[in-house]
TORGUMAR-796568 format. One record per residue (C-alpha): residue number from 0; z negated, y negated, x; residue in one letter. Coordinates in Angstrom, 1 decimal. Last residue first. Example, Ala and Ser with C-alpha at 12.3 -4.5 7.8 and 13.67 -1.06 7.14 Angstrom:
<sites>
pos Z Y X code
1 -7.1 1.1 13.7 s
0 -7.8 4.5 12.3 a
</sites>
This chain:
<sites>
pos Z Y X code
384 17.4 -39.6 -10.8 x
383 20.4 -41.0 -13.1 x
382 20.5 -44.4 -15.3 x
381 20.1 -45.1 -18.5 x
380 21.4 -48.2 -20.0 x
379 18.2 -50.7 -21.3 x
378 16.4 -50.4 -24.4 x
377 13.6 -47.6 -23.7 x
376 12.1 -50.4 -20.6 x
375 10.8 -47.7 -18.7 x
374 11.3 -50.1 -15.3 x
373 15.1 -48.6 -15.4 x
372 16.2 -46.1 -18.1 x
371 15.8 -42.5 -17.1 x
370 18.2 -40.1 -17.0 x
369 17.9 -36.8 -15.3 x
368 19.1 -34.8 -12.1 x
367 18.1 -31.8 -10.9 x
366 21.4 -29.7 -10.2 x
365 22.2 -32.5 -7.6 x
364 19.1 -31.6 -5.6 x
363 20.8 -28.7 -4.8 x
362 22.4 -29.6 -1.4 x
361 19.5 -32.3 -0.1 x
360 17.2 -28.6 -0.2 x
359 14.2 -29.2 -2.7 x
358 11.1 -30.6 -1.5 x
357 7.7 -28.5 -2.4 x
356 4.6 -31.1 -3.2 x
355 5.7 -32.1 -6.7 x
354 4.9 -28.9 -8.0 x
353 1.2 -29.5 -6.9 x
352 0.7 -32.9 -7.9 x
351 -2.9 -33.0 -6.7 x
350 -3.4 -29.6 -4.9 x
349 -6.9 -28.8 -6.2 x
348 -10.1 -27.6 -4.9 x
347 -12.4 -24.9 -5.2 x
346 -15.3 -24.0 -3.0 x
345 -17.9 -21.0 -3.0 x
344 -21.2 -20.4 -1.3 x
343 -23.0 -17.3 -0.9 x
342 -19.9 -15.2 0.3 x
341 -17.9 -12.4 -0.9 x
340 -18.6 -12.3 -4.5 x
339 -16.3 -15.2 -5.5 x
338 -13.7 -13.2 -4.1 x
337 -13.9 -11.1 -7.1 x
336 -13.4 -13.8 -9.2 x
335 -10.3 -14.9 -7.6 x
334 -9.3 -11.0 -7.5 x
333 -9.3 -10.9 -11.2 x
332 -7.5 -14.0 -11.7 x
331 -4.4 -12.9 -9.8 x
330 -3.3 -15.0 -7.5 x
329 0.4 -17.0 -8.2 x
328 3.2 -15.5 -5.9 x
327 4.9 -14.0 -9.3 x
326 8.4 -13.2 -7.4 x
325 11.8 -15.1 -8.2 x
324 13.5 -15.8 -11.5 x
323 16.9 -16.0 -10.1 x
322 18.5 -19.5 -11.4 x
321 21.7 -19.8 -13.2 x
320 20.1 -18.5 -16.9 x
319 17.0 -21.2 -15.8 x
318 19.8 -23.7 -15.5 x
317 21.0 -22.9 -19.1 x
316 24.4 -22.0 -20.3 x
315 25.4 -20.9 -24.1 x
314 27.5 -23.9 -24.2 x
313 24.8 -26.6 -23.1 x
312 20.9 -25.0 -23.3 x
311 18.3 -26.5 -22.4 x
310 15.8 -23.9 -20.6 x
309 15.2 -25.8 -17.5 x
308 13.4 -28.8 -19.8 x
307 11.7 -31.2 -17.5 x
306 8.1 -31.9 -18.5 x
305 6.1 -34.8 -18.4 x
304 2.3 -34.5 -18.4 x
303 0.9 -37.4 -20.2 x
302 -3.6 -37.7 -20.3 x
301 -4.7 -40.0 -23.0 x
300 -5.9 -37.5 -25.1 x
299 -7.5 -35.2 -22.2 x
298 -8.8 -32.6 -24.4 x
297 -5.9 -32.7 -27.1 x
296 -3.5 -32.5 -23.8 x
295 0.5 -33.7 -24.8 x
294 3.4 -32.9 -23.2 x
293 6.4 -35.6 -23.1 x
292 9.5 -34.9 -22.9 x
291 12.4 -34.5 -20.6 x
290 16.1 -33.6 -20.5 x
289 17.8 -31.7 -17.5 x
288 20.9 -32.9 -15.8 x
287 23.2 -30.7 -14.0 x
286 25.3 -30.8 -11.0 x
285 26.7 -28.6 -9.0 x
284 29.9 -27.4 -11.0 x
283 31.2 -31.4 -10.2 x
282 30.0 -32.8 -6.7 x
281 30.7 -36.4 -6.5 x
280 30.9 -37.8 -9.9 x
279 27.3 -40.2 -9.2 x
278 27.3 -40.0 -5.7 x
277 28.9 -43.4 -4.6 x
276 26.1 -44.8 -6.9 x
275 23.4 -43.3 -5.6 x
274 21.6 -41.1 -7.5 x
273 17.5 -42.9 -8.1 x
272 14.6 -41.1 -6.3 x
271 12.3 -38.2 -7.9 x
270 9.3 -37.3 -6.3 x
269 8.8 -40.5 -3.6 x
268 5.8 -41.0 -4.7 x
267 6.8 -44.5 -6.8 x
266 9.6 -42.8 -8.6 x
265 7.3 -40.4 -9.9 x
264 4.4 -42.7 -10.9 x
263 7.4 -44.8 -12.8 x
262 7.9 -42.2 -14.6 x
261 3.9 -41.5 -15.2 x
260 3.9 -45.2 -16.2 x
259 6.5 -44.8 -18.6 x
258 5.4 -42.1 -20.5 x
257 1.7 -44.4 -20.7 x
256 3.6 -46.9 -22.1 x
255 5.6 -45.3 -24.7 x
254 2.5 -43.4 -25.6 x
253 0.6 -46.5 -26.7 x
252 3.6 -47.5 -28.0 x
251 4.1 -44.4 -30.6 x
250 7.5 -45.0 -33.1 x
249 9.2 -46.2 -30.2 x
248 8.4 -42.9 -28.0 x
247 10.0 -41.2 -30.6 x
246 13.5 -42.5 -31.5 x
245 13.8 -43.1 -27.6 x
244 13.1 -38.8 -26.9 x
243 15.7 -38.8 -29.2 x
242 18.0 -41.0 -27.8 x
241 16.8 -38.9 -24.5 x
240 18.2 -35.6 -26.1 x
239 21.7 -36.9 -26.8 x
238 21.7 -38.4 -23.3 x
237 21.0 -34.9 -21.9 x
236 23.8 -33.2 -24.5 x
235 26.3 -35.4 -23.1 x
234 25.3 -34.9 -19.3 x
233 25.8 -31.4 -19.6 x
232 29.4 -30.6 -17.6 x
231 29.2 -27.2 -17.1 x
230 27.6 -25.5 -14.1 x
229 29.6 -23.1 -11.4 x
228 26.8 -22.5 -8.9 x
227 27.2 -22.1 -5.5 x
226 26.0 -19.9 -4.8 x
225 25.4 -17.8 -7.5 x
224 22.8 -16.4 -8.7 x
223 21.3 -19.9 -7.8 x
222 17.6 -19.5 -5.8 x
221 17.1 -23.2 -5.4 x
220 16.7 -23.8 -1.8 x
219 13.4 -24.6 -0.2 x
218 11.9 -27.2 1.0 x
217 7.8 -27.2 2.3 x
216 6.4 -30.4 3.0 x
215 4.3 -32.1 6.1 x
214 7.5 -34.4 6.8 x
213 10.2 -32.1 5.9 x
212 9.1 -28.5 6.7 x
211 11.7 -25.5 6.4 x
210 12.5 -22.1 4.2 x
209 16.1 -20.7 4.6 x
208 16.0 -17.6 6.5 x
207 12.3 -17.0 4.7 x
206 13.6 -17.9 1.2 x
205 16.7 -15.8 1.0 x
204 15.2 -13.2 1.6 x
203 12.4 -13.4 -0.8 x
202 14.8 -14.6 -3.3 x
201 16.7 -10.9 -2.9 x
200 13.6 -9.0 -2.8 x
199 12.5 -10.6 -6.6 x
198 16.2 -9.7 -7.6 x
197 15.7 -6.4 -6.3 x
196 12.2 -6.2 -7.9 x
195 9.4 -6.3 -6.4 x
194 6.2 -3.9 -6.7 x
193 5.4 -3.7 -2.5 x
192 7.9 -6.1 -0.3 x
191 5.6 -7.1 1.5 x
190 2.0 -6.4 0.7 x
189 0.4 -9.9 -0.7 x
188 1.1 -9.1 -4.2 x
187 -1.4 -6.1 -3.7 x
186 -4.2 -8.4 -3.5 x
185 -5.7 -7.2 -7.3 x
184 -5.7 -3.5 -5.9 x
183 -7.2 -4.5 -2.4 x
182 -11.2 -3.8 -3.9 x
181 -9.7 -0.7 -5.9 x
180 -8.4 0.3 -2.7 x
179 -11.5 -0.2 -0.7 x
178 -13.6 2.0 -3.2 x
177 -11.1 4.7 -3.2 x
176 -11.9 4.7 0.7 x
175 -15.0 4.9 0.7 x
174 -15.2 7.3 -2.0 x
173 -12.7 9.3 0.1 x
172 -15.2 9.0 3.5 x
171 -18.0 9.7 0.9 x
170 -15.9 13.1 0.5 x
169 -15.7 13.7 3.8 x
168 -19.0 13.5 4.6 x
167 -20.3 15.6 1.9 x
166 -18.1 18.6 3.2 x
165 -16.0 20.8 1.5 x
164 -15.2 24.0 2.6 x
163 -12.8 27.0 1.7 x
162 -13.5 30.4 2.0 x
161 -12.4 33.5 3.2 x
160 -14.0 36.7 3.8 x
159 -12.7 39.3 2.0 x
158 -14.4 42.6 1.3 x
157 -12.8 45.4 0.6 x
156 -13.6 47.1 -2.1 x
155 -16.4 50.0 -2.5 x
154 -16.7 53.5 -2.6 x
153 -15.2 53.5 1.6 x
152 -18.2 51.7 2.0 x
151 -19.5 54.3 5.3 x
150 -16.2 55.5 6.0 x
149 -15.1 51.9 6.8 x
148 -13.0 50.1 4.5 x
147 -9.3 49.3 6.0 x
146 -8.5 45.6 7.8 x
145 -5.0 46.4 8.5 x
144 -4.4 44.7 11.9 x
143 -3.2 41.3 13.6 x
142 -2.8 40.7 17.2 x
141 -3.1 37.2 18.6 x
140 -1.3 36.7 22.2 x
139 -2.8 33.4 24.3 x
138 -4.3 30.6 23.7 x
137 -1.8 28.4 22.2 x
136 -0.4 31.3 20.4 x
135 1.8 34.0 20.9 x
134 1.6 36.2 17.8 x
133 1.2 40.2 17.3 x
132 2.3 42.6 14.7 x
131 0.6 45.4 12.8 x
130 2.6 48.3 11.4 x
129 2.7 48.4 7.6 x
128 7.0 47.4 7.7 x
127 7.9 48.0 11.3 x
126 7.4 46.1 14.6 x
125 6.6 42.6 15.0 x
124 6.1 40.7 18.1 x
123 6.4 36.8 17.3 x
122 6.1 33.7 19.6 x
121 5.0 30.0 19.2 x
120 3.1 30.1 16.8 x
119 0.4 27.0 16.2 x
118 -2.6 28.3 15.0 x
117 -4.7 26.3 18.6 x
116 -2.8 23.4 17.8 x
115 -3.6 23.8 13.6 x
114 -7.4 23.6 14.5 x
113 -8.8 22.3 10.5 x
112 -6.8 25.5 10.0 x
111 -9.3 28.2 10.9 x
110 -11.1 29.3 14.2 x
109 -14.1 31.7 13.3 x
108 -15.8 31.8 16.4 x
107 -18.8 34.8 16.5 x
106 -17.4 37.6 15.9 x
105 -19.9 40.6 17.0 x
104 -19.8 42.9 19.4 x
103 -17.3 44.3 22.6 x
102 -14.6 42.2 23.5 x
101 -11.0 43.1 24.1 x
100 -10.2 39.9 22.4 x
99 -7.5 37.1 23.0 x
98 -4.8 40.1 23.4 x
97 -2.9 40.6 26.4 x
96 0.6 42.6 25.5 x
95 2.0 45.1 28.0 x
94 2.6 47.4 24.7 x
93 2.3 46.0 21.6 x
92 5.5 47.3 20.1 x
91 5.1 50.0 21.8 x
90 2.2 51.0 19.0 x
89 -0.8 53.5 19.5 x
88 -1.9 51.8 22.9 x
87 -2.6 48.8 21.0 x
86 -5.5 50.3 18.7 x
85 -6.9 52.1 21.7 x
84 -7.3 48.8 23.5 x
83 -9.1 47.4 20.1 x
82 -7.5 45.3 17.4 x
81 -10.1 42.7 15.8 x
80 -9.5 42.9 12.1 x
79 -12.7 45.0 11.5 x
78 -15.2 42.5 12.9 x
77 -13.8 39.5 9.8 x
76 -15.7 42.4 7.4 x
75 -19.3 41.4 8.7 x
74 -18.9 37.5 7.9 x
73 -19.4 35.2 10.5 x
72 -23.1 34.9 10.9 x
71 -26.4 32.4 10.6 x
70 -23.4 29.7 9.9 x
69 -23.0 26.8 12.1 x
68 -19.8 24.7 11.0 x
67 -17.3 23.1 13.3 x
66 -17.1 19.4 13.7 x
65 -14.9 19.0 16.2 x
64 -12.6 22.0 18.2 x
63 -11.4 20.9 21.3 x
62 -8.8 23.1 22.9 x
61 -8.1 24.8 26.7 x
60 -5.0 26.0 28.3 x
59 -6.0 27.5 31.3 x
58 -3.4 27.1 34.2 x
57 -2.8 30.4 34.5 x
56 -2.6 33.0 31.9 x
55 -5.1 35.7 33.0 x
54 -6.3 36.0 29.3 x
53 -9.6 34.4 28.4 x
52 -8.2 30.9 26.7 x
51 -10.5 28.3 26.6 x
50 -12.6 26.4 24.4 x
49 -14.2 22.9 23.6 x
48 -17.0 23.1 21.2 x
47 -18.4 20.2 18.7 x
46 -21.4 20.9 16.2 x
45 -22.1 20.9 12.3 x
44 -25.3 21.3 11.0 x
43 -26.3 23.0 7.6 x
42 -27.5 21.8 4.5 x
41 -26.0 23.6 1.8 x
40 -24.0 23.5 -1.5 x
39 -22.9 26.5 -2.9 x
38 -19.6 27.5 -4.6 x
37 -19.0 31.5 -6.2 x
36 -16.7 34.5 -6.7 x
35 -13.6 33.6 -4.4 x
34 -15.0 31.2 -2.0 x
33 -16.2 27.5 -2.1 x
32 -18.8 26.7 0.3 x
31 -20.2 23.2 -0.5 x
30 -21.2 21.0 2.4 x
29 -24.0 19.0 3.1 x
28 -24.5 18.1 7.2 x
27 -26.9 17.4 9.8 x
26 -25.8 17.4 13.3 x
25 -25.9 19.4 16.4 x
24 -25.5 18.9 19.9 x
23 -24.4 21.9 21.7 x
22 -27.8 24.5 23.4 x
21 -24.6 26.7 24.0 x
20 -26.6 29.2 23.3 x
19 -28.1 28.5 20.1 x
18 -25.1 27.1 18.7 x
17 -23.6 30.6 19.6 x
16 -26.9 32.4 18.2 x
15 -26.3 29.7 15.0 x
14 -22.8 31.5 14.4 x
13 -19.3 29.5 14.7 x
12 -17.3 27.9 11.6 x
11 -13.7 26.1 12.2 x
10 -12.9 24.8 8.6 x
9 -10.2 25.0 6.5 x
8 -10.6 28.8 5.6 x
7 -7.9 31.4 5.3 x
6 -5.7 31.0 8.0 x
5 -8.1 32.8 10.5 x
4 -8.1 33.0 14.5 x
3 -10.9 35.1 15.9 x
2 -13.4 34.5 18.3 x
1 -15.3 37.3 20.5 x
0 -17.5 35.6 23.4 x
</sites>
C-alpha cells in the first residue's frame, strides 16, 4: 500500500477501496472540508487503522491511527511527491537510504498531523538549496520532492492538496464542553485558590493551619494584619456611644425591653460571656471594645437584630482597618437557582444564629469586647463582655 506523510491537513484521510479492503469498521460522520478555494460539509465515515513500517528495519515499529477519514481518493497531485528509485539514484545525498514507498499506484494513506508520533523527526539528510532532502521518521526514511506539473497540465498551476477538517463531533464535544463551563461558572469560588487576592490567599492560609472544632463549632483566628495587633485604647469612645445608645432606648421602652432580651439571649447561649475581673487591664494593644445598636426590620416590627459596630473609628483606627478582609465564601445567587434545576424536589433551611455559631480563638476574643449593663437594667455601671 502507498501512504504518504503530509503536514498540511489535520486529519489522517485513507481512500474508500482501502476501507473497502480492509473490510475496517466504519462510522458515520459530518465534517466540513475547508481548503484554499472552498468548505463543504459532508457525510462521510471515519475508520481506525493500525500500520507498520515496510522497510527491513527490525522490530517493526507499528502506529494507530483513530478516526481517519474515507475519501473516494487522495488527491491526484499528492502521487507526484512520491520519489521513485530512479529519483534517489540521481542524488548521493540519498544514497543507501530506504524510503517508505517504492510502490507502484495510487496514494491511498494520507497521514497528517492529527498522527504527530508517526511526523515526529528524528533524523535529517539534506543536500543543496532546490535538491530534495529525506527525514527519519517513526517509520522509517521520508523523502521529499519538487512536485512539478506534468507535461500533460503543464498550462495549468499546480495543484495543492491540502486541507483542513472539521468534524461535527468535535465541535459538539466543544459545545459540550462550553456548556459545562458556563454550568461551573457561578461555582468557581470553590476552585482553590482561583480569583483571590493575595490578601484573600493569605487568610486562607492562615485559616486551614489554624482552623479547629470546640464542642461541634468551628474557631478560627481573627485575620489581624498584624499579629498581634497594636490597638488604641477605645474604651472611652465605647462608653460615649452606649450613653447614647441609653439616651435612646429610654425614650422607646417597648424597645428597651426587647434590646435587652436579645442581650440577655446572648449571654444565655453561651455567645458572649462576661471578662473576668482579673482580665479586665490584662492584655493592652489587644483589646478593643466595639459599640452596639439596635437594627430595626419594618417587616418584622417587633423583630431586634443587634449589631456590633467594627467600623468605629477611635484616632483614625478601626478594627475592620486591623482586620484582613478575607475571601467572599457566600454562594452566588445565580448558581443557587440553578441548582434548583437539578433535582425534582428542593430544601432550604436555616442556620439559626449563624454568626453566632463560629467560636473565636481564646487569644483574640479580647479585641471583641463591649459593655453592657447587668440584667439590661440601662441605670446600672456597665460592665465588659
Amino acid at each position: 500500500m502507498r501512504a504518504l506523510l503530509d503536514s498540511g491537513s489535520n486529519r489522517t484521510f485513507c481512500t474508500t477501496q482501502l476501507a473497502s479492503r480492509l473490510r475496517a469498521p466504519q462510522r458515520t460522520i459530518w465534517v466540513t472540508l475547508d481548503t484554499i478555494t472552498q468548505v463543504t460539509v459532508q457525510l462521510t465515515e471515519e475508520i481506525d487503522l493500525t500500520v507498520s513500517s515496510a522497510c527491513s528495519c527490525k522490530p517493526k515499529r507499528k502506529v494507530s491511527l483513530h478516526g481517519v477519514i474515507v475519501t473516494q481518493q487522495i488527491p491526484a497531485a499528492l502521487k507526484d511527491s512520491v520519489v521513485s528509485v530512479q529519483d534517489m539514484a540521481r542524488w548521493s545525498h540519498l544514497a543507501g537510504l530506504e524510503p517508505l514507498n517504492t510502490y507502484e499506484g495510487e496514494v491511498q494513506l494520507l497521514i497528517d498531523l492529527d498522527v504527530p508520533q508517526a511526523l515526529t523527526p528524528f533524523e535529517v539528510g539534506a543536500g543543496r538549496s532546490g535538491e530534495p532532502f529525506a527525514i527519519r521518521r517513526l517509520l522509517g526514511w521520508t523523502i521529499s520532492r519538487l512536485v512539478r506539473p506534468s507535461a500533460e497540465v503543464e498550462d495549468r498551476p499546480d495543484e495543492v492538496g491540502c486541507v483542513a477538517v472539521v468534524d461535527y463531533n468535535a465541535q459538539e464535544a466543544r459545545l459540550e464542553e462550553q456548556g459545562q463551563q458556563f454550568w461551573e461558572l457561578d461555582a468557581s469560588y470553590l476552585k482553590k485558590g482561583d480569583g483571590l487576592s493575595a490578601e484573600d490567599n493569605r487568610v486562607m492560609k492562615m485559616w486551614s493551619g489554624t482552623a479547629t472544632k470546640v464542642m461541634g463549632h468551628y474557631q478560627l483566628p481573627i485575620p489581624f494584619r498584624r499579629n498581634p495587633p497594636k490597638l488604641p485604647d477605645n474604651k472611652l469612645m465605647a462608653l460615649k456611644r452606649l450613653e447614647g445608645l441609653k439616651k435612646r432606648l429610654l425614650s422607646d421602652p417597648p424597645l428597651c425591653q426587647r434590646y435587652a432580651e436579645e442581650m440577655q439571649l446572648l449571654l444565655d447561649e453561651g455567645y458572649a460571656e462576661l471578662v473576668p475581673h482579673n482580665e479586665l487591664y490584662a492584655r493592652p494593644h489587644v483589646t478593643w471594645y466595639l459599640p452596639h445598636h439596635p437594627v430595626l426590620n419594618q417587616i418584622k416590627p417587633v423583630k431586634v437584630r443587634i449589631v456590633l459596630d467594627f467600623a468605629a473609628e477611635c484616632g483614625l483606627v478601626s478594627l475592620n482597618s486591623q482586620v484582613l478582609q478575607g475571601p467572599d465564601l457566600n454562594n452566588k445567587l445565580l448558581g443557587v437557582l440553578l441548582w434548583f434545576c437539578q433535582g425534582s424536589v428542593a430544601l432550604v433551611a436555616d442556620i439559626e444564629a449563624m454568626f453566632h455559631q463560629v467560636k473565636v480563638a481564646p487569644e483574640h476574643r479580647d479585641a471583641l469586647r463591649f459593655l453592657w449593663r447587668p440584667e439590661g437594667d440601662i441605670q446600672w455601671t456597665p460592665k465588659t463582655h
